[in-house]
C-alpha positions in Angstrom: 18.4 4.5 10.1 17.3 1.4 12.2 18.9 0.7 15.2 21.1 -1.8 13.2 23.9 0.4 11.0 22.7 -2.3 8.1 22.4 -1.2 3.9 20.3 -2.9 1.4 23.4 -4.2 0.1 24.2 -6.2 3.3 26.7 -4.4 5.2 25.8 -5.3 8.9 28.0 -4.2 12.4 27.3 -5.9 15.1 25.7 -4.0 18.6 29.3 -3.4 19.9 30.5 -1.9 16.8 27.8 0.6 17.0 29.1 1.6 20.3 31.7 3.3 18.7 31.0 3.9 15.6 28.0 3.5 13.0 29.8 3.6 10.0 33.5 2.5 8.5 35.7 4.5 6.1 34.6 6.2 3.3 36.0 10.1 5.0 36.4 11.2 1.1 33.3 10.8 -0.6 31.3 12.2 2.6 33.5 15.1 2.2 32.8 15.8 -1.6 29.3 15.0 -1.1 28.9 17.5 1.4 31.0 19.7 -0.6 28.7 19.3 -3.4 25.9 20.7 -1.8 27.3 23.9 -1.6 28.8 23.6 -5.4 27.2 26.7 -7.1 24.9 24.8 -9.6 24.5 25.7 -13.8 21.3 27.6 -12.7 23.0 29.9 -9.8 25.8 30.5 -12.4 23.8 31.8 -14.9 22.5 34.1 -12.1 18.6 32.5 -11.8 17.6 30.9 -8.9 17.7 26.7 -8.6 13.9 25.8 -9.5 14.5 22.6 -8.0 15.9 20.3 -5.5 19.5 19.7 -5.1 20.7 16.4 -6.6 23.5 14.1 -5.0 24.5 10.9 -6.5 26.0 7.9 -5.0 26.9 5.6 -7.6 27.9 1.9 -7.3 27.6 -1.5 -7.9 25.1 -3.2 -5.3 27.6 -4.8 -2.1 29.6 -1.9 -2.1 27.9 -0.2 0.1 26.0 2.6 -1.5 22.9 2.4 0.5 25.0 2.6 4.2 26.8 6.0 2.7 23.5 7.9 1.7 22.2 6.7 5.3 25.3 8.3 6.7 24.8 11.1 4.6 21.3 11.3 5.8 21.9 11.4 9.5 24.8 14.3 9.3 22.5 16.3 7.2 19.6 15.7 9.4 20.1 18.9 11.0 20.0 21.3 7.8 16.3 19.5 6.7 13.9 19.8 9.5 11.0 18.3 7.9 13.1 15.2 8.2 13.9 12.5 5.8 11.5 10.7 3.1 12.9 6.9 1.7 11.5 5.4 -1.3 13.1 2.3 -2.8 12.6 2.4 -6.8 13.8 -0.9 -7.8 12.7 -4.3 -6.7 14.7 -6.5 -5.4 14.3 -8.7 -8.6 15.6 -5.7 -10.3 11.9 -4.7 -11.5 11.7 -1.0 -11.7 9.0 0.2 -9.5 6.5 2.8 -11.3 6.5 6.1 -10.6 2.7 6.3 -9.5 3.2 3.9 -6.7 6.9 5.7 -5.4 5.0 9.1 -5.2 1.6 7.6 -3.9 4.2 6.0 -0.4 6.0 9.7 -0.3 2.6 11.0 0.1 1.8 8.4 3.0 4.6 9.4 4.9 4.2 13.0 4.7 0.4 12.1 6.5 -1.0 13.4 2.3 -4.1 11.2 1.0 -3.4 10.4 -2.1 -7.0 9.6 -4.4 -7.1 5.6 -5.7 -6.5 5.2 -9.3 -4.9 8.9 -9.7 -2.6 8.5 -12.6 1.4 9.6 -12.1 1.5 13.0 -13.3 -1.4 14.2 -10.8 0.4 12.1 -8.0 3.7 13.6 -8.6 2.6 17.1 -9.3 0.1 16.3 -5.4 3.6 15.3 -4.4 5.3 18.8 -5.5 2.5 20.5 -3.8 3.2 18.7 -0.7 7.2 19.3 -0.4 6.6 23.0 -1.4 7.7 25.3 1.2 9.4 22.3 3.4 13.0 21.5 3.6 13.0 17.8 3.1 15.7 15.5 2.0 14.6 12.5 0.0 17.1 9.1 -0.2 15.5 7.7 -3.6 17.3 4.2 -3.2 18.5 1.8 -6.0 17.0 4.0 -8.6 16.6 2.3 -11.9 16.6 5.0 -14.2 16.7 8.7 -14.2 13.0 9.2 -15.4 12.3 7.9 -12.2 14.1 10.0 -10.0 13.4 13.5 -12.4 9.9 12.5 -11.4 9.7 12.2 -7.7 12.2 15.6 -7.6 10.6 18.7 -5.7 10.2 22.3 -7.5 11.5 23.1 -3.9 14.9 24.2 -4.1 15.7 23.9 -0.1 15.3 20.3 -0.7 17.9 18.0 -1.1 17.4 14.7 -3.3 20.1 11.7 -2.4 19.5 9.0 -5.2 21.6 5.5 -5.5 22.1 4.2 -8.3 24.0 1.5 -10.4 25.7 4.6 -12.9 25.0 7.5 -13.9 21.6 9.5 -14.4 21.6 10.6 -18.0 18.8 13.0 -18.2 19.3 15.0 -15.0 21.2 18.3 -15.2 23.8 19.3 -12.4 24.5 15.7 -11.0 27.9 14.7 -10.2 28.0 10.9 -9.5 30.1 9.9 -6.3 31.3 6.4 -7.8 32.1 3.9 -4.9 35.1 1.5 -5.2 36.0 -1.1 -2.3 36.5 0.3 1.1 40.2 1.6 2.0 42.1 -1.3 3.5 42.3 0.5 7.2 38.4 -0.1 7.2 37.9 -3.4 5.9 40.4 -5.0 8.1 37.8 -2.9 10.7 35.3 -4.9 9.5 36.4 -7.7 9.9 37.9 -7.4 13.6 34.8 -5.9 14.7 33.1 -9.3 14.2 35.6 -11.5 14.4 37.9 -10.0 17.2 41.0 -8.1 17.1 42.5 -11.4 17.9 42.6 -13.6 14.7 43.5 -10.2 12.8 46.6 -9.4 15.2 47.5 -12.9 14.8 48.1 -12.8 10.7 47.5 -9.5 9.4 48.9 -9.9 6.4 46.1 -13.1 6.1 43.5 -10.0 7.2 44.8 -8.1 4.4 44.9 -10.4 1.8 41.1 -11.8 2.3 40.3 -8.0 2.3 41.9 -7.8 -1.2 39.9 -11.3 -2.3 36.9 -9.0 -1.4 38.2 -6.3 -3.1 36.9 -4.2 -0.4 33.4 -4.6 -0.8 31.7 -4.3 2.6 29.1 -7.0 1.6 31.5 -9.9 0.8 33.8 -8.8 3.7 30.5 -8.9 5.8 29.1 -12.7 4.5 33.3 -13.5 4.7 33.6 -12.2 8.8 30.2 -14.0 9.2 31.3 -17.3 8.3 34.1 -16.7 10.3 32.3 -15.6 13.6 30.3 -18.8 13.6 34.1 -20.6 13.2 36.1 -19.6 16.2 38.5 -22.4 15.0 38.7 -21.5 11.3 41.7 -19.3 10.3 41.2 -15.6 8.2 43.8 -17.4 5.9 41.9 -20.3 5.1 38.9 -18.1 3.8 41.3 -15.8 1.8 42.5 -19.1 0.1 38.9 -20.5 -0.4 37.9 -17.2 -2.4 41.1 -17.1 -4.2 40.6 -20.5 -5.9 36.8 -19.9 -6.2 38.4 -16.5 -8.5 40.4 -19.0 -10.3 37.5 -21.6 -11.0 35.0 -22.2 -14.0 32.5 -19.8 -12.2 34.5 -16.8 -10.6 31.8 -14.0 -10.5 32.1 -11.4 -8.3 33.3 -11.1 -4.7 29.6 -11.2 -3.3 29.1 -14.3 -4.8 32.0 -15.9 -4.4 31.4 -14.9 -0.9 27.8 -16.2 -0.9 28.8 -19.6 -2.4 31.2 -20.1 0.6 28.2 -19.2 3.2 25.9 -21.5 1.1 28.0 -24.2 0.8 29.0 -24.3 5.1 25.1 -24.6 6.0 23.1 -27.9 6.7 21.0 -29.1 3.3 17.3 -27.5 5.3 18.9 -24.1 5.8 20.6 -23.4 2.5 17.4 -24.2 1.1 15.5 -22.1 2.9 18.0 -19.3 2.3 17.7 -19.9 -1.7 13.8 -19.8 -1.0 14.5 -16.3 0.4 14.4 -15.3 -3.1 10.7 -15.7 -3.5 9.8 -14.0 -0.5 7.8 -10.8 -1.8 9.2 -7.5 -2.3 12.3 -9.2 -0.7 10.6 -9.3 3.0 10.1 -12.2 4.8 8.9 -13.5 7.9 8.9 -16.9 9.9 5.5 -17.5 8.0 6.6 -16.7 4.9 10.0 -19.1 5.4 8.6 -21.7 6.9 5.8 -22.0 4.1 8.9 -21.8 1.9 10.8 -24.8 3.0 8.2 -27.0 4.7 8.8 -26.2 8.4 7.8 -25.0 11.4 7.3 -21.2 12.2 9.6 -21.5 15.4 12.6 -23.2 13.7 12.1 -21.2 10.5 12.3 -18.0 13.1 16.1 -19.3 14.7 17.2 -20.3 11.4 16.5 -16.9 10.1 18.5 -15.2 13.1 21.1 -17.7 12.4 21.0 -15.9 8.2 21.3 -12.4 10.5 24.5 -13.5 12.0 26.1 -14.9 9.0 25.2 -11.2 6.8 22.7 -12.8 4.8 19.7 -10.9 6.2 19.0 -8.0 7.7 16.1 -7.8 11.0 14.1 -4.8 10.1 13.1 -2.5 13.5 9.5 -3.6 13.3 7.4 -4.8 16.6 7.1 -7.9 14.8 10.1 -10.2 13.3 10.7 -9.5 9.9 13.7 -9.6 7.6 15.0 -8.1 4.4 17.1 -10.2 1.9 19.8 -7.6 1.1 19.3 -6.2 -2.7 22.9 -7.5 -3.6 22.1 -11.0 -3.1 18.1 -11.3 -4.2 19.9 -12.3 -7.7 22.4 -14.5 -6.4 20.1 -16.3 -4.2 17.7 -16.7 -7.3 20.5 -17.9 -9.3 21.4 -21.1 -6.8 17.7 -21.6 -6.6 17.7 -21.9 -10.6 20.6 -24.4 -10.5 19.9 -26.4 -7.3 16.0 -26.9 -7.2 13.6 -28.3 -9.7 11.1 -25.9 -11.3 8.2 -28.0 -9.7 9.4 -27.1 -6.4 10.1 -23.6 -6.7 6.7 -23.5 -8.0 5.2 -25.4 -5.0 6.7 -23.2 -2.4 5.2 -20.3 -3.9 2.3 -21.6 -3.7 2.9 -23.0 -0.4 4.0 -19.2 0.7 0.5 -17.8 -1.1 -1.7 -20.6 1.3 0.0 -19.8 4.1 -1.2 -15.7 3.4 -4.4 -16.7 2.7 -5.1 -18.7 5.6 -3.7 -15.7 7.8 -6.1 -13.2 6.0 -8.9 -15.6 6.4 -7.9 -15.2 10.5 -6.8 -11.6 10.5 -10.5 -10.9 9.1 -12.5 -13.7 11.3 -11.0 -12.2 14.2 -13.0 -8.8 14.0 -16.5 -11.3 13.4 -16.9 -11.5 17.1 -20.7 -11.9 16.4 -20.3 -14.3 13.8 -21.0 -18.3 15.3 -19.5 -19.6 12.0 -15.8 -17.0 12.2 -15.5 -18.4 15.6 -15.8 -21.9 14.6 -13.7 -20.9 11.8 -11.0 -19.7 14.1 -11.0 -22.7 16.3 -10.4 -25.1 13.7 -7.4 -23.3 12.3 -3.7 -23.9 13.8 -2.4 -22.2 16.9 0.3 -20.3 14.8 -2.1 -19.0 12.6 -4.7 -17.4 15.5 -4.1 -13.8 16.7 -4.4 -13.0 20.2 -6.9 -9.7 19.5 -8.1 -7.7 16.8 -5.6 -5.1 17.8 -2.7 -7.7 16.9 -4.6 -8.8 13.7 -4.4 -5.0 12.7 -0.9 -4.5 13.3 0.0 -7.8 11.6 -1.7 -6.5 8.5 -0.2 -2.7 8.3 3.3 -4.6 8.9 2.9 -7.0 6.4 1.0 -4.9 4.2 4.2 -4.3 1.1 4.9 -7.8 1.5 1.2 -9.3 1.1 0.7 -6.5 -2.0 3.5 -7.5 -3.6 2.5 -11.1 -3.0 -0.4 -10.4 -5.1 1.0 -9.0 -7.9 3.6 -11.6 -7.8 1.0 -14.3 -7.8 -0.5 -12.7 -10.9 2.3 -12.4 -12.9 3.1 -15.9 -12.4 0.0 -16.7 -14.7 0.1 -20.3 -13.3 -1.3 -19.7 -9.8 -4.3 -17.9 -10.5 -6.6 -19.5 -8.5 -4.7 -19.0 -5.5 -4.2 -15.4 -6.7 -8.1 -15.1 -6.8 -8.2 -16.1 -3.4 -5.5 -14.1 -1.9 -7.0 -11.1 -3.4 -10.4 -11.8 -2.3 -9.2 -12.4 1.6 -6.6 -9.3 1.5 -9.5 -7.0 0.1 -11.8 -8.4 3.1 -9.2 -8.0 5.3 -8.4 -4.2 4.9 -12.1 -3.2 4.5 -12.2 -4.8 8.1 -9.9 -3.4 9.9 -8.7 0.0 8.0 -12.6 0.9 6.5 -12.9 1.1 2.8 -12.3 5.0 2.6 -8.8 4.4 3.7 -7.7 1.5 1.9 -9.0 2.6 -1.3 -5.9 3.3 -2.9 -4.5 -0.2 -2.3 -7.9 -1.6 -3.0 -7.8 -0.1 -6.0 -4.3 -2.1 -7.3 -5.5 -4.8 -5.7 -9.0 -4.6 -8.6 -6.9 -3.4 -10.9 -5.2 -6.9 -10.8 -8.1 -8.9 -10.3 -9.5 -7.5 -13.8 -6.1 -8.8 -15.3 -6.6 -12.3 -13.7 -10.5 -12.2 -14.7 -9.3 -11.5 -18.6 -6.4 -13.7 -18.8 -8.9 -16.4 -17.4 -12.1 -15.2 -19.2 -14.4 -15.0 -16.4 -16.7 -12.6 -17.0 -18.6 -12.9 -13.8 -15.2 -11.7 -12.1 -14.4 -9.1 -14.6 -17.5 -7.6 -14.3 -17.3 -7.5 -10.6 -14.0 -6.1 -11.0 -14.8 -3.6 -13.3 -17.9 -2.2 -11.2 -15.1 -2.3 -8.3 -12.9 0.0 -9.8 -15.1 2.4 -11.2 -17.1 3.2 -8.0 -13.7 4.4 -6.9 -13.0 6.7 -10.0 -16.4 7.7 -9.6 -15.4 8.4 -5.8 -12.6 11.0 -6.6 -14.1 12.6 -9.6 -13.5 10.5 -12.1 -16.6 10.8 -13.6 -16.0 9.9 -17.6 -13.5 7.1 -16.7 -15.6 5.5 -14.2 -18.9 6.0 -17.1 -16.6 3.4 -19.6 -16.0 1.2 -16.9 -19.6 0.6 -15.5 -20.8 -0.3 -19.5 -17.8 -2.2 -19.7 -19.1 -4.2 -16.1 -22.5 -4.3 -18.1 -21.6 -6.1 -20.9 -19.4 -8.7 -18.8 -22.8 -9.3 -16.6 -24.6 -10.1 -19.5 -22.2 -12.4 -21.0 -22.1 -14.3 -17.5 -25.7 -14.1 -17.1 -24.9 -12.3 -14.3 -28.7 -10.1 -13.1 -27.5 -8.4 -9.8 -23.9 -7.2 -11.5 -26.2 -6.3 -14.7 -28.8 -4.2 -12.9 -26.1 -3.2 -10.4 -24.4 -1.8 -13.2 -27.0 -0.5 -15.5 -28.3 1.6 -12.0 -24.5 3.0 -11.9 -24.6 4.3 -15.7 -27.5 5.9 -15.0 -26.0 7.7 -11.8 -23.2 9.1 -13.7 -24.7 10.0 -16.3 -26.3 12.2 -13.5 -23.2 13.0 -12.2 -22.5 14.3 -15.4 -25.6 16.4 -15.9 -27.3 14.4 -19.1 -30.6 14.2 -16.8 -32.3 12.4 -19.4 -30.3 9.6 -20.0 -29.6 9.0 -16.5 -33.9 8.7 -16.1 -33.7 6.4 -19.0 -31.0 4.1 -17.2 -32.4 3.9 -14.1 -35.9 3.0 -16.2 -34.2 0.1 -17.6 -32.8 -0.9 -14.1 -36.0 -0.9 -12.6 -37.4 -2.7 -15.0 -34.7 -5.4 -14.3 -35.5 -5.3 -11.1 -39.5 -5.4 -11.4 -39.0 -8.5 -13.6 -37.1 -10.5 -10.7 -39.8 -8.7 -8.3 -37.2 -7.1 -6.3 -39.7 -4.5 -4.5 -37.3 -2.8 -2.4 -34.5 -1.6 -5.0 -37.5 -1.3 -7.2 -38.8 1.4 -4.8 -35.1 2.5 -4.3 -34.6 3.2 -8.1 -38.3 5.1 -8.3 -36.8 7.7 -6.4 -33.6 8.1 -9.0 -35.8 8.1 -11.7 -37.6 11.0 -9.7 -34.4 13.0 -8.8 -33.5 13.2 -12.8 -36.9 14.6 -13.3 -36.4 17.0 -10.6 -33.0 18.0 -11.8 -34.2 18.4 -15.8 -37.2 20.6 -14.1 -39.7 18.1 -14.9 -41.9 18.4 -11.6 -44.8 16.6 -12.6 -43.1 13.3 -13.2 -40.9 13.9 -10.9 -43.8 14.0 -8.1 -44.9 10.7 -9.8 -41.8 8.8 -9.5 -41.7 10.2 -5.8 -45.5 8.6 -5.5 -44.7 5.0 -6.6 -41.3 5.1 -4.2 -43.5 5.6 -1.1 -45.8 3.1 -2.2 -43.1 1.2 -2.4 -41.7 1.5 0.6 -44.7 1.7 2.7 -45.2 -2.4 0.9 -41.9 -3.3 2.1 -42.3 -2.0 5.8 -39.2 0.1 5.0 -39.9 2.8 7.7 -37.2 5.3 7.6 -36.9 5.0 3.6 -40.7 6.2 3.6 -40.1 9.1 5.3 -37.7 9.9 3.6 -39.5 9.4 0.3 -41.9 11.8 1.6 -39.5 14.5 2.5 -37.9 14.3 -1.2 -42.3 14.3 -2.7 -42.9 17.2 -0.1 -39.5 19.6 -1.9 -40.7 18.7 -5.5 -44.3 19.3 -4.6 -42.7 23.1 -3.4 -40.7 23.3 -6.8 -43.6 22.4 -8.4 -45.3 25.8 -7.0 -48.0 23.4 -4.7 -47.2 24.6 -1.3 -50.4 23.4 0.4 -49.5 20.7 -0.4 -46.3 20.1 0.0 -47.1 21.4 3.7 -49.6 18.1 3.9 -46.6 15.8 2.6 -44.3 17.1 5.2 -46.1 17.0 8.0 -46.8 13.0 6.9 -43.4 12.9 6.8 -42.7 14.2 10.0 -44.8 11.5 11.4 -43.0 8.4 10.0 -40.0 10.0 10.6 -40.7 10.0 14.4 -41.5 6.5 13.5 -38.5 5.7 12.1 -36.7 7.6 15.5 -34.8 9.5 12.8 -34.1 12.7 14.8 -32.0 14.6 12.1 -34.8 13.7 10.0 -37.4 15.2 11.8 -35.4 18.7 12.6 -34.8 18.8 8.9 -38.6 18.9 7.6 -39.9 20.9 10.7 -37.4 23.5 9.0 -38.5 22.8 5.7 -42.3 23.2 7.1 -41.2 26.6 8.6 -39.6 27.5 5.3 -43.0 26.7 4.0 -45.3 28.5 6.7 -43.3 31.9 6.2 -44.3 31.6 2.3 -48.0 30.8 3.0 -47.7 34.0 5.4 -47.6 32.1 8.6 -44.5 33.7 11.0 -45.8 32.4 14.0 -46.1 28.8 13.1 -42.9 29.5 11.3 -41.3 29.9 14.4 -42.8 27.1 16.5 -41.6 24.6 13.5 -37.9 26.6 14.0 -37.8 26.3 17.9 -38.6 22.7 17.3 -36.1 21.7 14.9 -33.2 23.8 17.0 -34.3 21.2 20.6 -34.4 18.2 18.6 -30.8 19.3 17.2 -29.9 20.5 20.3 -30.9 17.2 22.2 -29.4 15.4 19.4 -26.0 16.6 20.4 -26.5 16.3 23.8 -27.1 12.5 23.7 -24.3 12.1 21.2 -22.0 14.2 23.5 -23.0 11.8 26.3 -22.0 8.7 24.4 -18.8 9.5 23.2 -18.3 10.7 27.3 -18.9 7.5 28.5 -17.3 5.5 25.5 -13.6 7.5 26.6 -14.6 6.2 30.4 -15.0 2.6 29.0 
């Protein structure tokens, strides 16, 4: 837990309360919960052992609480699970169920696991089972929204303990018991409400304390919004709000406690802050910021940042423990604050502060990424010209503002593109968030949210019918199936990016994708049809006179040769790529070139020479100052001395490959020395 005792369902206690206690009431279900862990289970009574975690339910509706008791739960049974505790959320808080792929690909994450981009859910949740074997882990699965989701994400680790909260009952999962929560016992609300409202105004009319308590019916979220309004109201009497919600009951729209609750809040603030607090309910995956609310309503980021503390005080947000200021919108009233937006505000304008919210992102991408351009005349320039509030101090800040804001700007994007009327600001957000992460986190690790982030661009590109993007999309996303193995599903994808290039009349993602076909085909062992790819991309390429790909893809076409065994065109292919190269001044690609003629020139049974090539090689090479290089063919000469009976030149080729290795560390040592001094 945070150092605020504060649920997803909105049940907030202020600093003092903490002081002396985190958490109000519910004494009984703690007790059967805890009880239940030690319940012999179906499995242990029919005498074999549990294959599988341990599963608790705490059932309820959202604002009573639910969330706050499996935190408790959590931090009293800390002790027992010492590889500590993993959260995953499973619902949005729109209600949307979140899939199981991307639930077990963020359990991974925080147990330090890679997880490969694209995997599909059965081989991330069977990586996840791997992970948790062994461990004793307890996992809260939070606001679960049905029980496929939760069977999926359990362990085959039966010293693991699974805490899952959820609306009803999990039909599906054998052994659970649900814990269903009711209101809080009336001891505990009153509690509530004198711990932020003083003891006073509750010793004054307790019966009044009471009674609003019942108006609640317990539920620790309306009691909290209720005790907020009154904190902010030294003047206001506990009576006065009891009799408020008791007519509210009694009106046209009664609805439930929360609401009622809500409405009251809602109705007490000026016109600019309840309408920033019904914006709240566009704020992705429920997390918002003083950027992302003062986009919303129209202001600045300073007074969108006090008015938000002011929503803390009154219950209606939670501050997350983050380095920067950020908020959660409590799941219980994501729906109610959608509903008042539905009723209060013009579609036009909901629409316009989303896409307000989505400018506002994509200007802060375009500065989180200009920021690491340091070389770059035009990224300064760039960054001059935009607003002060949009600048970060350093790249280290940029960094941490995009791993902080990272599940709010992702889900941004997919909300953008299930809008289907904001696509071309979903283009652009997409485009600056993919920049963005390849800057700072390196494409390696970002892959899997790069990955989603393709995955939706190909939706937006097909919706739209742009085959330019689609095919740009498509080569995307395949190079990263082809990355982790994917071989076969990353083969549909590059024809697919073909024949998109060639309806846009598109030649660098048609050759670009035509090259990739033929590579895995390699990949996949059909040697000849990867040669006759890479034919038809060079050809491509010859035609627009591109000399150094052209060079580039003589080589490919020689290493399918050499792979199918054909040496003799495979020495030919290796001829015309050093040609090649040695037009285009290409230094280090000639050697190299060389090295690759001088091996298939040894297949081919010519040693001599292939002993002529090499030492060629060896020359440019030294050009080139390629060190590693060099070491490499002086060992492939030695190799190639020994079998033309020459030991002793064998070893002089050896001893010089091991000091150029040898110095090679040395000087690398030395740099990475005086880089820790720096």
């Amino acid at each position: 837990m945070t150092d605020q005792a504060v649920d997803t369902d909105g049940v907030r206690l202020s600093d003092d309360a903490l002081e002396e206690s985190r958490f109000l009431g519910r004494t009984r279900e703690l007790k059967e919960l805890c009880a239940d862990i030690e319940r012999a289970g179906l499995d242990t009574l029919s005498g074999r052992k549990a294959p599988r975690a341990r599963v608790l339910l705490i059932a309820g509706r959202p604002g009573s609480g639910r969330t706050a008791l499996a935190e408790e739960l959590a931090a009293r049974l800390a002790d027992r699970y010492p590889d500590g505790v993993l959260r995953a959320r499973l619902s949005e808080p729109d209600g949307t169920r979140v899939p199981v792929a991307d639930l077990a690909r963020e359990l991974l994450a925080a147990l330090d696991r890679p997880s490969p981009p694209g995997a599909g859910e059965d081989d991330l949740c069977q990586e996840l089972r791997t992970a948790l074997s062994g461990r004793r882990a307890l996992l809260l699965l939070d606001d679960a929204a049905d029980a496929e989701q939760v069977d999926a994400l359990l362990p085959d680790a039966p010293d693991c303990l699974a805490v899952a909260v959820a609306r009803g009952p999990l039909t599906g999962i054998a052994d659970v018991r649900p814990c269903t929560l009711g209101g809080l016992d009336t001891k505990s609300a009153v509690e509530l409400l004198a711990r932020e409202i003083g003891s006073v105004r509750i010793t004054v009319d307790p019966r009044a304390a009471e009674s609003l308590a019942e108006e609640c019916q317990a539920q620790p979220a309306a009691l909290a919004l209720a005790a907020g309004w009154l904190a902010a109201r030294p003047k206001a009497a506990v009576a006065d709000v009891a009799r408020h919600l008791h007519a509210e009951a009694a009106g046209e729209q009664p609805g439930t406690p929360v609401a009622r609750a809500l409405r009251l809040v809602h109705g007490s603030l000026p016109a600019a802050a309840a309408r920033m607090l019904r914006l709240l309910c566009l704020a992705p995956a429920g997390l918002a910021d003083p950027h992302t609310a003062a986009a919303l309503a129209g202001c600045s980021v300073n007074g969108a940042r006090g008015t938000l503390d002011d929503f803390v005080a009154l219950g209606l947000l939670r501050a997350v423990d983050s380095p920067l200021p950020q908020y959660v919108v409590p799941g219980c009233l994501h729906p109610l604050l959608a509903d008042l937006a539905e009723r209060r505000d013009r579609p036009a304008e909901l629409q316009l502060a989303r896409a307000r919210m989505l400018e506002r992102y994509v200007r802060l991408l375009q500065s989180c990424r200009a920021i690491t351009e340091t070389d770059s005349p035009q990224a300064r320039e760039k960054l001059r010209d935009m607003p002060r509030s949009l600048r970060f101090p350093s790249p280290r800040a940029a960094a941490d503002w995009l791993r902080i804001r990272r599940p709010a700007l992702l889900a941004a994007a997919r909300m953008a593109v299930a809008d289907g009327e904001l696509d071309t600001l979903a283009r652009r957000l997409m485009s600056q968030l993919v920049r963005a992460m390849v800057a700072h986190f390196g494409t390696q690790a970002a892959a899997p949210d790069l990955y989603g982030i393709h995955r939706l661009v190909l939706d937006v590109a097909e919706r739209r019918d742009l085959p330019r993007e689609q095919a740009a999309a498509l080569l995307n996303l395949a190079d990263l199936d082809a990355r982790t193995g994917r071989t076969t599903e990353a083969l549909a994808r590059y024809r697919a990016a073909l024949d998109a290039g060639r309806r846009a009349d598109d030649p660098y993602a048609t050759g670009r994708a035509m090259e990739s076909v033929g590579g895995a085909h390699l990949e996949l062992g059909d040697w000849d049809r990867a040669a006759d790819w890479f034919g038809r991309a060079l050809a491509e390429r010859l035609a627009r006179d591109e000399r150094a790909d052209a060079a580039r893809l003589y080589g490919r076409i020689a290493g399918a040769h050499t792979y199918a065994g054909r040496y003799g065109e495979a020495v030919r292919g290796w001829r015309a790529a050093v040609a090649g190269h040695r037009r285009t001044g290409d230094v280090a690609a000639h050697a190299r070139a060389l090295s690759e003629l001088a091996r298939v020139q040894e297949y081919a049974g010519r040693p001599a020479e292939s002993l002529r090539t090499c030492q060629e090689a060896v020359d440019w090479a030294r050009r080139a100052e390629d060190v590693r290089l060099q070491a490499a063919l002086h060992l492939r000469l030695a190799d190639t001395l020994d079998r033309l009976g020459d030991p002793a030149g064998a070893a002089l080729e050896r001893g010089a490959a091991d000091r150029m290795l040898e110095e090679d560390r040395r000087n690398a040592c030395e740099i990475r020395s005086a880089s820790g001094q720096d």
